[in-house]
C-alpha positions as CSV (number, residue, x, y, z in Angstrom):
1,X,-50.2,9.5,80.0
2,X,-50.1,11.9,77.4
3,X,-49.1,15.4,77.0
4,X,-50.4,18.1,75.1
5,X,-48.8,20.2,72.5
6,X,-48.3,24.0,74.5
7,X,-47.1,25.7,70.9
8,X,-44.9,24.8,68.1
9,X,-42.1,26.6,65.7
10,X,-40.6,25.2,62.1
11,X,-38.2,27.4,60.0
12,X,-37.4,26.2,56.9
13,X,-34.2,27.5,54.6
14,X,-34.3,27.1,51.2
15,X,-30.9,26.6,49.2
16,X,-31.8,28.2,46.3
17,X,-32.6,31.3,48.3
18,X,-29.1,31.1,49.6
19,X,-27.9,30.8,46.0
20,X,-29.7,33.8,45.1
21,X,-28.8,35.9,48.3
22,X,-24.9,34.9,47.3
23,X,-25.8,36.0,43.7
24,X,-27.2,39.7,44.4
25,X,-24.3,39.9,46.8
26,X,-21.7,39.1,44.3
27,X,-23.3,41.2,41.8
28,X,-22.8,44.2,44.1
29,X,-19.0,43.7,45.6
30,X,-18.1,42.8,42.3
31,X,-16.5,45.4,39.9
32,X,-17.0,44.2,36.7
33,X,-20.4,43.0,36.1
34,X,-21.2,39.0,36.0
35,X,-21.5,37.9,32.7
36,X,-25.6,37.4,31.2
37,X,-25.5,34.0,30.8
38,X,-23.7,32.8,34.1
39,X,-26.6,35.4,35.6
40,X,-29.4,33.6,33.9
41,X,-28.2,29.6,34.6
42,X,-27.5,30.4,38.1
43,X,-31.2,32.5,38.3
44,X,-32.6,29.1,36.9
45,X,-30.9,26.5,39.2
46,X,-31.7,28.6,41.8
47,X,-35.9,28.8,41.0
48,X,-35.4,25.4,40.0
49,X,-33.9,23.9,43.4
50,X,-36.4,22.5,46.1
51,X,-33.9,21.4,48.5
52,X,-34.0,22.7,51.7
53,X,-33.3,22.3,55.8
54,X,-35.6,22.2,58.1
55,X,-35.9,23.0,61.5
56,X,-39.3,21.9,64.0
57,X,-39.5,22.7,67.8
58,X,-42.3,21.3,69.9
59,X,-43.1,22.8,73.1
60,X,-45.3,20.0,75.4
61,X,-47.6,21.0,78.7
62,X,-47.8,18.4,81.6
């Protein structure tokens, strides 16, 4: 017997949009401003990364 699929939820995080949430963040508690280049690799890596997690929930009927 097989049951159908009631509804379905995936979240997906992406690390580079970690990397660039921690980057604004340290841009603004940060007194002295981050130097340009440090800015600009860390802007790259993070555009750059694909890597991410994954989550997938499956809600069945029957």
């Amino acid at each position: 017997m097989q049951t159908s699929i009631s509804s379905a939820f995936q979240a997906t995080l992406r690390l580079g949009s970690l990397l660039q949430l921690a980057l604004v963040l340290a841009a603004v508690v940060r007194t002295d401003p981050l130097h340009p280049q440090v800015l600009m690799m860390l802007f790259a890596v993070a555009c750059a990364d694909r890597s991410s997690v994954s989550y997938l929930r499956v809600w069945r009927r029957g």
